[in-house]
mmCIF file as Biopython writes it, N, C-alpha, C and O atoms, coordinates in Angstrom:
data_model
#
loop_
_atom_site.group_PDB
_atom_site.id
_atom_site.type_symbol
_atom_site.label_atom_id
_atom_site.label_alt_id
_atom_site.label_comp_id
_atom_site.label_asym_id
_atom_site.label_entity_id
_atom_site.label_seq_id
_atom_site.pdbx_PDB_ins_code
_atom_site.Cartn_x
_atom_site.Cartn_y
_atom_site.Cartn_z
_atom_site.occupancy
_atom_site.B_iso_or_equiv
_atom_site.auth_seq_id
_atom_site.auth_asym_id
_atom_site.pdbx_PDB_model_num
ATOM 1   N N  . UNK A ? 1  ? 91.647  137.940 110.897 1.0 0.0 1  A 1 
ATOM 2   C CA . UNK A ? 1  ? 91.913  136.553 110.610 1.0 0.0 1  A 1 
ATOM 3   C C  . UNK A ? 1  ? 90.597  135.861 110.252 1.0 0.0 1  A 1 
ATOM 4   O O  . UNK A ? 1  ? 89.582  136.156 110.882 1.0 0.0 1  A 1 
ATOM 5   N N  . UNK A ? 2  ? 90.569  135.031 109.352 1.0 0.0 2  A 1 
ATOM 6   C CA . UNK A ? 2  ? 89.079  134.504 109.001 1.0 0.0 2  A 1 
ATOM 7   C C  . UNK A ? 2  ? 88.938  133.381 109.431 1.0 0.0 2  A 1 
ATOM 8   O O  . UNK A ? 2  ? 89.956  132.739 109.691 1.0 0.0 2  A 1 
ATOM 9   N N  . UNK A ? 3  ? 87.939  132.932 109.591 1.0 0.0 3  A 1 
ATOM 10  C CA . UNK A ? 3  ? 87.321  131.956 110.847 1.0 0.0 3  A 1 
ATOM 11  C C  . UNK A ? 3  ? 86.081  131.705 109.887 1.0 0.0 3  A 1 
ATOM 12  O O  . UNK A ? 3  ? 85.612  132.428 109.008 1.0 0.0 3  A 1 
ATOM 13  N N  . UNK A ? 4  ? 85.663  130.329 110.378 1.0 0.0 4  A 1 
ATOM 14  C CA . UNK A ? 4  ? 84.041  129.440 109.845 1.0 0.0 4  A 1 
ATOM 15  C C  . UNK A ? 4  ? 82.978  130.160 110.141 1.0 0.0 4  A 1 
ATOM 16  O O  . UNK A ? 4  ? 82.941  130.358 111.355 1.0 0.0 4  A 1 
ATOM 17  N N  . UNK A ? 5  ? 82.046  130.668 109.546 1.0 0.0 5  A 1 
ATOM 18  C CA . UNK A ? 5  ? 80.831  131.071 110.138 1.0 0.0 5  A 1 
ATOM 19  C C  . UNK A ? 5  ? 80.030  130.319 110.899 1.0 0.0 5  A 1 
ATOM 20  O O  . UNK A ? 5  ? 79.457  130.819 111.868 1.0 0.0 5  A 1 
ATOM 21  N N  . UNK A ? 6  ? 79.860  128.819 110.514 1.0 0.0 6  A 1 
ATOM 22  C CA . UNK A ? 6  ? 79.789  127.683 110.420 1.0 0.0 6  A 1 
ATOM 23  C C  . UNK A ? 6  ? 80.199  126.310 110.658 1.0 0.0 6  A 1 
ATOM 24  O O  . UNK A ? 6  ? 80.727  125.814 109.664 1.0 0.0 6  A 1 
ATOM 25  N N  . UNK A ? 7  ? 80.096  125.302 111.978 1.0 0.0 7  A 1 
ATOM 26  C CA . UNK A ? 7  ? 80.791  124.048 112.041 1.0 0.0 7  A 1 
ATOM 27  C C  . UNK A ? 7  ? 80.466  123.703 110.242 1.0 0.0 7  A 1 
ATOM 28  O O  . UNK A ? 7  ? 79.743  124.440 109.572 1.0 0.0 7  A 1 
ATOM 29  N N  . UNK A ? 8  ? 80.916  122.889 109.874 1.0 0.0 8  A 1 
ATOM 30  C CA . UNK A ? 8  ? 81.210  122.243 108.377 1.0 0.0 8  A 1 
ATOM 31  C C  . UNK A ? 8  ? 81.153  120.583 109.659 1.0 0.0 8  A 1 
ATOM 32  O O  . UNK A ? 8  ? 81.988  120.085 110.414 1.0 0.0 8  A 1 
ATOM 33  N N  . UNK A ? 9  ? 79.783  120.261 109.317 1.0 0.0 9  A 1 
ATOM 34  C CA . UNK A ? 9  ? 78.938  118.630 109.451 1.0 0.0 9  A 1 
ATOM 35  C C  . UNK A ? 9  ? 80.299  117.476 109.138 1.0 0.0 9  A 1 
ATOM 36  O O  . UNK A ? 9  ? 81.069  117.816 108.240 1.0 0.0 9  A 1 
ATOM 37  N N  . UNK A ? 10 ? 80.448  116.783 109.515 1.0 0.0 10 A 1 
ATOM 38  C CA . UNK A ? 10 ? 81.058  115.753 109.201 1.0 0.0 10 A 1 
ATOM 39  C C  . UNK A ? 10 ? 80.718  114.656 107.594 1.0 0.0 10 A 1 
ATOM 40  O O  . UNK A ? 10 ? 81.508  114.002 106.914 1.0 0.0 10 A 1 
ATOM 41  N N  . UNK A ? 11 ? 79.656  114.803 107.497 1.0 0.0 11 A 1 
ATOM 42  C CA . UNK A ? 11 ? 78.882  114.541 105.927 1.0 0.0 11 A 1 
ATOM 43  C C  . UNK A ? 11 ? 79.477  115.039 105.170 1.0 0.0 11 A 1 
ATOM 44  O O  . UNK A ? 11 ? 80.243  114.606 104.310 1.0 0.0 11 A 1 
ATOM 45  N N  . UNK A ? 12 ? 78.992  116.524 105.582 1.0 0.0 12 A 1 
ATOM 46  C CA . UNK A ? 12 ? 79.630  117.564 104.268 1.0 0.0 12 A 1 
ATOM 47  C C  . UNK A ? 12 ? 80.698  117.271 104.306 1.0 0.0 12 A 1 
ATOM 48  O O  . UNK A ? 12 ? 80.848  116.607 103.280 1.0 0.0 12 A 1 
ATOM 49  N N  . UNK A ? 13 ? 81.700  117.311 104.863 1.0 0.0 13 A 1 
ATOM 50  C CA . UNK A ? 13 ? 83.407  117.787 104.903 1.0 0.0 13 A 1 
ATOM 51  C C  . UNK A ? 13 ? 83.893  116.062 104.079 1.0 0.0 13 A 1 
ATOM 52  O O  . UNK A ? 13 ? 84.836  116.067 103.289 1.0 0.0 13 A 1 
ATOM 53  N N  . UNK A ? 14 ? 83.203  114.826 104.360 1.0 0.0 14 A 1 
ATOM 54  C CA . UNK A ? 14 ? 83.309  113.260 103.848 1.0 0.0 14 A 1 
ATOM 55  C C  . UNK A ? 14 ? 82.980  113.670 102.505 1.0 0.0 14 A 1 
ATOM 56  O O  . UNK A ? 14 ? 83.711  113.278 101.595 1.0 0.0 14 A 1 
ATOM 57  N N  . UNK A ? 15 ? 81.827  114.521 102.209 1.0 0.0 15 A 1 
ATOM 58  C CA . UNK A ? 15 ? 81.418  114.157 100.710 1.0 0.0 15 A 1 
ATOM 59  C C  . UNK A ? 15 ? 82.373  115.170 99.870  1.0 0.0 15 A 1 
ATOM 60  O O  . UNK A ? 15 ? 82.649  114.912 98.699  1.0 0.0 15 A 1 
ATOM 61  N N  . UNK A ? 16 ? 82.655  115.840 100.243 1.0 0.0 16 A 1 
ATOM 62  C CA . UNK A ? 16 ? 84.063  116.831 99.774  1.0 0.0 16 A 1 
ATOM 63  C C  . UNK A ? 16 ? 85.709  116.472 99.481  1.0 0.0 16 A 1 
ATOM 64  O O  . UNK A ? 16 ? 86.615  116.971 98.814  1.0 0.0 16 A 1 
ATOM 65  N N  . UNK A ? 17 ? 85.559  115.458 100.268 1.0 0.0 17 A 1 
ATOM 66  C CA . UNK A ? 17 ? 86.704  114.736 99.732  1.0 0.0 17 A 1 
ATOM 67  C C  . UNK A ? 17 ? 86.442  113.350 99.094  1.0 0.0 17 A 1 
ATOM 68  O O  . UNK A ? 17 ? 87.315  112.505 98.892  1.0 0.0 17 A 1 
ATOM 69  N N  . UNK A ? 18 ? 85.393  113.252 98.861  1.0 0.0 18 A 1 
ATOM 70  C CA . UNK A ? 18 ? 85.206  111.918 97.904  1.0 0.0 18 A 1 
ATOM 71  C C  . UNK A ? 18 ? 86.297  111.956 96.873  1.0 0.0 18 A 1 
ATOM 72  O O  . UNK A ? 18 ? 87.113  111.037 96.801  1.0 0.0 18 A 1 
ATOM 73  N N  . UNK A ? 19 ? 86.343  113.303 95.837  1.0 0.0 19 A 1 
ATOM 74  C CA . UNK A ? 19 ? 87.156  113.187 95.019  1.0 0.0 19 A 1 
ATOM 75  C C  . UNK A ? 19 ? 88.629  112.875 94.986  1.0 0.0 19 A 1 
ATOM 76  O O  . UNK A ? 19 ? 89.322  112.716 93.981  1.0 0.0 19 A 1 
ATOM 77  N N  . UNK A ? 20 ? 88.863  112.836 95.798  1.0 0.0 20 A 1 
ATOM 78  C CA . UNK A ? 20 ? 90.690  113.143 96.150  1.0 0.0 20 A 1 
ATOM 79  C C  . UNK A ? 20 ? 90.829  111.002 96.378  1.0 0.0 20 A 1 
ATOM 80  O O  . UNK A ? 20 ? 90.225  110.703 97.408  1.0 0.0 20 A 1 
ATOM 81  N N  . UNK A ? 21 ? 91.206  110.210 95.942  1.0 0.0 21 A 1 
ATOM 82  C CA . UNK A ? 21 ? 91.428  109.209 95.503  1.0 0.0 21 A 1 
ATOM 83  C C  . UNK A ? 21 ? 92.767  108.512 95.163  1.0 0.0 21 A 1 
ATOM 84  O O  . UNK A ? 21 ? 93.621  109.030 94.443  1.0 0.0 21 A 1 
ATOM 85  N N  . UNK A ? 22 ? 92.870  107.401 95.689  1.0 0.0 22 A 1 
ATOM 86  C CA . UNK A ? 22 ? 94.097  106.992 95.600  1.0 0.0 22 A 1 
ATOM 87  C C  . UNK A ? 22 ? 94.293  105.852 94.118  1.0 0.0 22 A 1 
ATOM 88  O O  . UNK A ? 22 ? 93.668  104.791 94.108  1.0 0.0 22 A 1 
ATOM 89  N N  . UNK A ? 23 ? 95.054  106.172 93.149  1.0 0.0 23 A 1 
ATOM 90  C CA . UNK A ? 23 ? 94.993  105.182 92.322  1.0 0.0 23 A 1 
ATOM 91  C C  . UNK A ? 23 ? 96.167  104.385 92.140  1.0 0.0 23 A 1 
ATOM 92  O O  . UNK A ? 23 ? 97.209  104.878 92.574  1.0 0.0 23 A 1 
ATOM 93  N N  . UNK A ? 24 ? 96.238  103.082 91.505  1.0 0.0 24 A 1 
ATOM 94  C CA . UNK A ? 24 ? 96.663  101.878 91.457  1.0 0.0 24 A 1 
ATOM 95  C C  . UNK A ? 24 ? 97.900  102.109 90.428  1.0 0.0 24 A 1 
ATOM 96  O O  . UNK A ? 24 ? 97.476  101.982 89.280  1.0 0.0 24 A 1 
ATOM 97  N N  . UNK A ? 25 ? 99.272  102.403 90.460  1.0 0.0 25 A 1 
ATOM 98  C CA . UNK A ? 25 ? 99.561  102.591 89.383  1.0 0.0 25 A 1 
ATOM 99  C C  . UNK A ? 25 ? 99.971  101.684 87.904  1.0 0.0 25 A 1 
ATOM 100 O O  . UNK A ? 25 ? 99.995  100.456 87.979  1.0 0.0 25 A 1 
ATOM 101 N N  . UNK A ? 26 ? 100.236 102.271 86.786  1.0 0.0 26 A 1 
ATOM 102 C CA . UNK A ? 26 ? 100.357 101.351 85.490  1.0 0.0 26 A 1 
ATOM 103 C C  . UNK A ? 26 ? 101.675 101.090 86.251  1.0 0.0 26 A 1 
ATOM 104 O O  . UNK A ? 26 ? 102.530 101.751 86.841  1.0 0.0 26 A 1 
ATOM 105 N N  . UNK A ? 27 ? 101.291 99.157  85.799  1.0 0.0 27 A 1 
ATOM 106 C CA . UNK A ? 27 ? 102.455 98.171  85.995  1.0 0.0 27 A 1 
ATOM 107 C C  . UNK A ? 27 ? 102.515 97.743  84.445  1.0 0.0 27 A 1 
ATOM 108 O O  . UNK A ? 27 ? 101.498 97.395  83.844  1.0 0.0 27 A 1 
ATOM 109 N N  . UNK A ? 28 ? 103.678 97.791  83.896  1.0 0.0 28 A 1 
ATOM 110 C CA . UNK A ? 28 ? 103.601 97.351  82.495  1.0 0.0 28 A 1 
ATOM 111 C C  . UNK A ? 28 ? 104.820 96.030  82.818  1.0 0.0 28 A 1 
ATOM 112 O O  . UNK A ? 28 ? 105.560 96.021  83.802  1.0 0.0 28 A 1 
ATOM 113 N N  . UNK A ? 29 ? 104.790 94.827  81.580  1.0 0.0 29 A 1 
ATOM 114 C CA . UNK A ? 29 ? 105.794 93.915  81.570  1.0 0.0 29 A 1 
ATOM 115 C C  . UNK A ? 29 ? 106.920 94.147  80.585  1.0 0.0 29 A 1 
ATOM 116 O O  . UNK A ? 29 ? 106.591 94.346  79.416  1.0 0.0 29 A 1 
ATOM 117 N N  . UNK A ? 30 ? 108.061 94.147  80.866  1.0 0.0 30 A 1 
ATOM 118 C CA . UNK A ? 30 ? 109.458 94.031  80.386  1.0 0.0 30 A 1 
ATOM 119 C C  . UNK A ? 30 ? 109.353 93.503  78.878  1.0 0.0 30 A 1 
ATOM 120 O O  . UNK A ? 30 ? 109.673 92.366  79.227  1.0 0.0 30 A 1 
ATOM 121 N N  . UNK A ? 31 ? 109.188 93.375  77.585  1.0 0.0 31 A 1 
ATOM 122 C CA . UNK A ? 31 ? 109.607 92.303  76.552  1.0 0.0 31 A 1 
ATOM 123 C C  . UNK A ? 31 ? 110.877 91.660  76.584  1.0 0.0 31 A 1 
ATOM 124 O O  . UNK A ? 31 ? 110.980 90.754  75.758  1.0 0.0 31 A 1 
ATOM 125 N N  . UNK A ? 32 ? 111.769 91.847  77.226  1.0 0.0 32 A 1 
ATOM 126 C CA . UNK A ? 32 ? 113.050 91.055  77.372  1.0 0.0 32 A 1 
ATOM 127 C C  . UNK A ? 32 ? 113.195 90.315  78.044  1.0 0.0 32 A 1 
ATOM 128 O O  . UNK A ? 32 ? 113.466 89.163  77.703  1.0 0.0 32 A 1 
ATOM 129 N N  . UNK A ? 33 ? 113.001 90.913  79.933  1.0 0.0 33 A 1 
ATOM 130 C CA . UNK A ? 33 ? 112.996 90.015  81.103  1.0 0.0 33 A 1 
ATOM 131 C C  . UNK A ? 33 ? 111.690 89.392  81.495  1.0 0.0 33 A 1 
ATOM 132 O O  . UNK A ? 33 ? 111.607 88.443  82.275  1.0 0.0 33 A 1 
ATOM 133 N N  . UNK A ? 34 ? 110.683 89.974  80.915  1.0 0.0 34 A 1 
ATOM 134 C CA . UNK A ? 34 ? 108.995 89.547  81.418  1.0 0.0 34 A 1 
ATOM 135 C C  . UNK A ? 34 ? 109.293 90.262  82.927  1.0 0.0 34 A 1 
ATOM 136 O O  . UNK A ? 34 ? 108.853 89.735  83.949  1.0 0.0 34 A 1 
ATOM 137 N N  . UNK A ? 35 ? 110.127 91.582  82.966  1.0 0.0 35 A 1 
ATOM 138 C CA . UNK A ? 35 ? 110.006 91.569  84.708  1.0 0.0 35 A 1 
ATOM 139 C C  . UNK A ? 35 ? 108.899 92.656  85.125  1.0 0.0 35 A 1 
ATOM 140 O O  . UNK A ? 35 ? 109.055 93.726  84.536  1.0 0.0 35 A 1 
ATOM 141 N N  . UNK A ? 36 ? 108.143 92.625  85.746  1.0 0.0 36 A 1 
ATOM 142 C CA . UNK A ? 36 ? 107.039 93.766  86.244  1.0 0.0 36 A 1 
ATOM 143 C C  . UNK A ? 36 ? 107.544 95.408  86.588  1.0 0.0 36 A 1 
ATOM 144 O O  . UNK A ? 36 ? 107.970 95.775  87.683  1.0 0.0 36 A 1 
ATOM 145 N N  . UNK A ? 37 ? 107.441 95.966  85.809  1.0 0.0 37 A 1 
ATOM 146 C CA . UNK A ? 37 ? 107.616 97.547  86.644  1.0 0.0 37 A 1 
ATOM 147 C C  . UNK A ? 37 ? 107.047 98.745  85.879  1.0 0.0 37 A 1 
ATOM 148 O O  . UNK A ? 37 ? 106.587 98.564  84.752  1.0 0.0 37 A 1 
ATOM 149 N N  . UNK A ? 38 ? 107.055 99.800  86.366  1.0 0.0 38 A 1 
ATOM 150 C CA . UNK A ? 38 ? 106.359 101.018 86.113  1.0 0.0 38 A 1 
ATOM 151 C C  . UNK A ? 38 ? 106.462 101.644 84.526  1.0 0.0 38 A 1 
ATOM 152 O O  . UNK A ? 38 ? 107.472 101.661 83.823  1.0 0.0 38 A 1 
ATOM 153 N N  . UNK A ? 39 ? 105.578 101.974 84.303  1.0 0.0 39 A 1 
ATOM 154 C CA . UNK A ? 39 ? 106.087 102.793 83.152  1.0 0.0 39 A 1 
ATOM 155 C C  . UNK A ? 39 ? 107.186 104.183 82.987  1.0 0.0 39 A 1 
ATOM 156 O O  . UNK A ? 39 ? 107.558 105.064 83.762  1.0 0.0 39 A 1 
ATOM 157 N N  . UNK A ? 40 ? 107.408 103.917 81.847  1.0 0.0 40 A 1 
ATOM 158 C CA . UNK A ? 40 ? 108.346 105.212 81.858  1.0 0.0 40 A 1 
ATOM 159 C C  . UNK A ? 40 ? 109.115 105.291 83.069  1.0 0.0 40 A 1 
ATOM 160 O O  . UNK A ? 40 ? 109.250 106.280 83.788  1.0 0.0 40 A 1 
ATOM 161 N N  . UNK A ? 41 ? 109.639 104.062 83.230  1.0 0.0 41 A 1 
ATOM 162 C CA . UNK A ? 41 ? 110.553 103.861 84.118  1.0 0.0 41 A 1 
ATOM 163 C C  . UNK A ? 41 ? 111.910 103.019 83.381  1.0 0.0 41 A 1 
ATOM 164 O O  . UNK A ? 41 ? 111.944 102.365 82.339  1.0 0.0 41 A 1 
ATOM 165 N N  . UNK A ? 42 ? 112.907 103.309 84.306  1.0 0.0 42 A 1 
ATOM 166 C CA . UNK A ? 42 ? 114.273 102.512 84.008  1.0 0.0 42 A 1 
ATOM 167 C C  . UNK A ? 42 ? 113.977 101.228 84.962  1.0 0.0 42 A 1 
ATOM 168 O O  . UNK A ? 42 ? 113.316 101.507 85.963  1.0 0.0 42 A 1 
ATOM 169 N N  . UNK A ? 43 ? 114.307 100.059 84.836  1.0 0.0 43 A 1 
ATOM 170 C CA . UNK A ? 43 ? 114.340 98.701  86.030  1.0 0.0 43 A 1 
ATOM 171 C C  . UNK A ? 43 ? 115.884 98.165  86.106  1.0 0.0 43 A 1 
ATOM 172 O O  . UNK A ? 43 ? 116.713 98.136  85.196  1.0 0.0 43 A 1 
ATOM 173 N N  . UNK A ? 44 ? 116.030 97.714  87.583  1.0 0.0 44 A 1 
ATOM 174 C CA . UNK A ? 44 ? 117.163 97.169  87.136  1.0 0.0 44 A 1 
ATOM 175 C C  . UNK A ? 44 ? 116.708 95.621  87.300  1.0 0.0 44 A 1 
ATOM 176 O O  . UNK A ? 44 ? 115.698 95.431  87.978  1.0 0.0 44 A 1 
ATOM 177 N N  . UNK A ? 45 ? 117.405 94.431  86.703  1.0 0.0 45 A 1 
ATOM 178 C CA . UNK A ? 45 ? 117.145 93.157  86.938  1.0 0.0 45 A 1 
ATOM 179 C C  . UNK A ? 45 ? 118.374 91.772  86.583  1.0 0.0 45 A 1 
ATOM 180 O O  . UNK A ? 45 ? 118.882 91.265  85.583  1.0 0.0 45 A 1 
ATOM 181 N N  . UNK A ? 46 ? 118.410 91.659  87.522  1.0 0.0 46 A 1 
ATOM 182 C CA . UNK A ? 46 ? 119.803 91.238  87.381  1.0 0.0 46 A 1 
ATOM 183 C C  . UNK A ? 46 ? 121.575 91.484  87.021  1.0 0.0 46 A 1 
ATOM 184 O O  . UNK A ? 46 ? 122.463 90.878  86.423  1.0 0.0 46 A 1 
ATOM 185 N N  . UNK A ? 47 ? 121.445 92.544  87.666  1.0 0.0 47 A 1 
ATOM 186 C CA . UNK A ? 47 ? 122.673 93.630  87.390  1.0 0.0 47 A 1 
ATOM 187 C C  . UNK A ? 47 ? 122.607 94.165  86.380  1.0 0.0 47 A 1 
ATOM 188 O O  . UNK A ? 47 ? 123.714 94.466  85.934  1.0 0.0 47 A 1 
ATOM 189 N N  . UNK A ? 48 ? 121.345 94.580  85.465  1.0 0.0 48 A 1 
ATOM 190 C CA . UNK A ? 48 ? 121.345 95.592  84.357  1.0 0.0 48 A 1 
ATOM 191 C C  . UNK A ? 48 ? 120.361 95.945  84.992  1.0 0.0 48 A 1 
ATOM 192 O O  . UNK A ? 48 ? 119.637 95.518  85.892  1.0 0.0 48 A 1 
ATOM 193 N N  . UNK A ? 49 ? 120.542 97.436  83.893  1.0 0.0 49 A 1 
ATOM 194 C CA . UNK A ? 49 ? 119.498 98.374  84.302  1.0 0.0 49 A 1 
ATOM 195 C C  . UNK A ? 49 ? 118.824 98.347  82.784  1.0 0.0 49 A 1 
ATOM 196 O O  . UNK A ? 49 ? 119.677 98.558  81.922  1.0 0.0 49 A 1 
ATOM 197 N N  . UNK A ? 50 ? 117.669 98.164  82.332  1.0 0.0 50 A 1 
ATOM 198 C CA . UNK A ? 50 ? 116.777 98.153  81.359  1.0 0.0 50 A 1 
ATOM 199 C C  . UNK A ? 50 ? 115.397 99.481  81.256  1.0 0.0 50 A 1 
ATOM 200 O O  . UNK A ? 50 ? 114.610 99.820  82.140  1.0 0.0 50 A 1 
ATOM 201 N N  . UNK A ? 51 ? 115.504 99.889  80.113  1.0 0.0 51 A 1 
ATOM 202 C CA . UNK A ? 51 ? 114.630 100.478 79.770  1.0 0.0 51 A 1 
ATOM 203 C C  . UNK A ? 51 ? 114.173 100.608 78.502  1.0 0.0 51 A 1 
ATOM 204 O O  . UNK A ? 51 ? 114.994 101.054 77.701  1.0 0.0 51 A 1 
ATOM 205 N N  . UNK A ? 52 ? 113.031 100.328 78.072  1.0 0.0 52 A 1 
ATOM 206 C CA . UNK A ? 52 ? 111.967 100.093 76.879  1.0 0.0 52 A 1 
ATOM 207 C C  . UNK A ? 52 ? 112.421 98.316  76.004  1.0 0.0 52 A 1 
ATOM 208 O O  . UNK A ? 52 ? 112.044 97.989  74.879  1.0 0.0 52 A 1 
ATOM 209 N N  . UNK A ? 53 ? 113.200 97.553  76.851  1.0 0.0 53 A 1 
ATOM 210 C CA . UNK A ? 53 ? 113.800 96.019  76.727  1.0 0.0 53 A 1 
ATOM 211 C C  . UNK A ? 53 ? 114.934 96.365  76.387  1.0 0.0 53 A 1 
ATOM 212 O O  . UNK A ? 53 ? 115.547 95.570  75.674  1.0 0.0 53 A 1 
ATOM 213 N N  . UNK A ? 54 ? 115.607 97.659  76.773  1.0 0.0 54 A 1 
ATOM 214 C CA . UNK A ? 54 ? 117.339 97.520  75.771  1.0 0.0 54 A 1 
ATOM 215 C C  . UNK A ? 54 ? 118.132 97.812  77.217  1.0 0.0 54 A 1 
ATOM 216 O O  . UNK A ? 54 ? 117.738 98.589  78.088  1.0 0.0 54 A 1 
ATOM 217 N N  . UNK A ? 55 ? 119.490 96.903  77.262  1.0 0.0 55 A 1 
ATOM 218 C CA . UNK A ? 55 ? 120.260 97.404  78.230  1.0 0.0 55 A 1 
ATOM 219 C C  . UNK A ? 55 ? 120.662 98.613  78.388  1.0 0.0 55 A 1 
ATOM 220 O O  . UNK A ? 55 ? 121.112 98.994  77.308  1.0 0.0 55 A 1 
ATOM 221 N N  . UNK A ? 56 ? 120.771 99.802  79.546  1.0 0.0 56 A 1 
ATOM 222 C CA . UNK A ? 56 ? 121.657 100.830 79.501  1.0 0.0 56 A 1 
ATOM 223 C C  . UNK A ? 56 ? 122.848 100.842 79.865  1.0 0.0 56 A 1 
ATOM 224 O O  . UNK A ? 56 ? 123.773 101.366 79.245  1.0 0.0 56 A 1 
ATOM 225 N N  . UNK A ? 57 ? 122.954 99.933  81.493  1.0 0.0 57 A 1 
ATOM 226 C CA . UNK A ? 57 ? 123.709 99.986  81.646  1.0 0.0 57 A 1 
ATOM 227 C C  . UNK A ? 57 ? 124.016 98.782  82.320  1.0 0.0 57 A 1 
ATOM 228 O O  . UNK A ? 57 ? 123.139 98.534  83.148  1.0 0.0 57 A 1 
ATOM 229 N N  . UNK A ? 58 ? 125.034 97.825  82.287  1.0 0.0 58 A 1 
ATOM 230 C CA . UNK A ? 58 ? 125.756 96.586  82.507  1.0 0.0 58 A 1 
ATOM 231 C C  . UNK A ? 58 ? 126.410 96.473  84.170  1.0 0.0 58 A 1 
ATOM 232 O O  . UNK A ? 58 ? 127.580 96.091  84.183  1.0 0.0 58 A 1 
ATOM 233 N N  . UNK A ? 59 ? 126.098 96.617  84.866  1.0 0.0 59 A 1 
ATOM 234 C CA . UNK A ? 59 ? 126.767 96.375  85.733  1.0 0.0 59 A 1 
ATOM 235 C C  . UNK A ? 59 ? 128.349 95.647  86.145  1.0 0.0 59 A 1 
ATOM 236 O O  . UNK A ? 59 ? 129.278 96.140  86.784  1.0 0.0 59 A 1 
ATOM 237 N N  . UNK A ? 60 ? 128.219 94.291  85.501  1.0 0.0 60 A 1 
ATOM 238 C CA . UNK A ? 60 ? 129.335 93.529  85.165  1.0 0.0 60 A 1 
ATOM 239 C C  . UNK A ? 60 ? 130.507 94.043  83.813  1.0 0.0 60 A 1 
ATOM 240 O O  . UNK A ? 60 ? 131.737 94.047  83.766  1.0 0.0 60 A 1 
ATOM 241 N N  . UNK A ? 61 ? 129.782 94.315  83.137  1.0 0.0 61 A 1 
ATOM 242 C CA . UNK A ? 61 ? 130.458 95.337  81.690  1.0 0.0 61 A 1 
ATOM 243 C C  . UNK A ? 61 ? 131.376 96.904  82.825  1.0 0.0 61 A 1 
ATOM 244 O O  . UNK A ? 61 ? 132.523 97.143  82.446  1.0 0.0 61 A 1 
ATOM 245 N N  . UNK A ? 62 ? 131.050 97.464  83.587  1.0 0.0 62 A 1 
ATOM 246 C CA . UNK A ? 62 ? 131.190 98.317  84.509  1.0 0.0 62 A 1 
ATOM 247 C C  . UNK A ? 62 ? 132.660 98.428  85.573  1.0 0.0 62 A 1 
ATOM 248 O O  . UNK A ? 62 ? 133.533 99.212  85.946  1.0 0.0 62 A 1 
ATOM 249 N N  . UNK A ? 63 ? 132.090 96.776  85.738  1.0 0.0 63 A 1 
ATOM 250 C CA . UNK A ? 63 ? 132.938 96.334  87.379  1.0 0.0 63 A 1 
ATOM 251 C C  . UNK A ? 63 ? 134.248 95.794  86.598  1.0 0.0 63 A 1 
ATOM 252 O O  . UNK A ? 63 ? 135.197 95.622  87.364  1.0 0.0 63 A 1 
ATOM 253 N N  . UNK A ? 64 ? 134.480 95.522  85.394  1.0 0.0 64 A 1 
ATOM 254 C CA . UNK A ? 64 ? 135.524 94.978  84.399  1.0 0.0 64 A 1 
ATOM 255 C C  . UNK A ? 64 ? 136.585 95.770  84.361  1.0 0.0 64 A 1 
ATOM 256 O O  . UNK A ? 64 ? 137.768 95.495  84.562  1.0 0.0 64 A 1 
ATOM 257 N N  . UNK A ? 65 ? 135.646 97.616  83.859  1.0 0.0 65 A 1 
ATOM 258 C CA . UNK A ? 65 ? 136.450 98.167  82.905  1.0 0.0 65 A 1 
ATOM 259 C C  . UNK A ? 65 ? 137.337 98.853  84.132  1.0 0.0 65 A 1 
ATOM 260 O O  . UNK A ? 65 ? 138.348 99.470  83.794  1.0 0.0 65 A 1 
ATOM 261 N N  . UNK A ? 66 ? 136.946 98.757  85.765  1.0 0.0 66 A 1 
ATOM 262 C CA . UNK A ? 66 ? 137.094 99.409  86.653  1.0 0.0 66 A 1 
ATOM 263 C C  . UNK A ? 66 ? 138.490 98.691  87.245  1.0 0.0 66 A 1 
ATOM 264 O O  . UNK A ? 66 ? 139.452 99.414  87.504  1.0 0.0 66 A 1 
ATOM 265 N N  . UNK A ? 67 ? 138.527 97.999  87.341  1.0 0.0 67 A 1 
ATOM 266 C CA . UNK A ? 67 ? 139.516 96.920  87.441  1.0 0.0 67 A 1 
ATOM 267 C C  . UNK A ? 67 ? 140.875 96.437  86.844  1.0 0.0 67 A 1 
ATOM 268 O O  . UNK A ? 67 ? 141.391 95.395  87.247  1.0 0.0 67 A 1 
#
């Protein structure tokens, strides 16, 4: 079984993970609703679901045809 030759310093082992980083992700705005959300994402906002500003899917258009 392999084992440290070596404690590994608390320095060392900090400066070794410097790289590993948490980033902020792209928030892009809606052109239809102005509503905030992710890229390359679907949103829903106000009982639609929107993606690239075009409706997919209607919620109310939905609850109609069900009925």
């Amino acid at each position: 079984m392999a084992h440290p030759k070596r404690k590994i310093s608390k320095t060392r082992r900090d400066k070794r993970r410097t790289h590993y980083k948490a980033t902020a992700p792209q928030v892009a705005t809606c052109p239809t609703t102005g509503e905030a959300h992710l890229y390359h994402r679907a949103h829903w906002f106000e009982g639609k679901l929107y993606y690239r500003g075009q409706v997919l899917i209607d919620n109310a258009v939905a609850e109609e045809n069900l009925a």
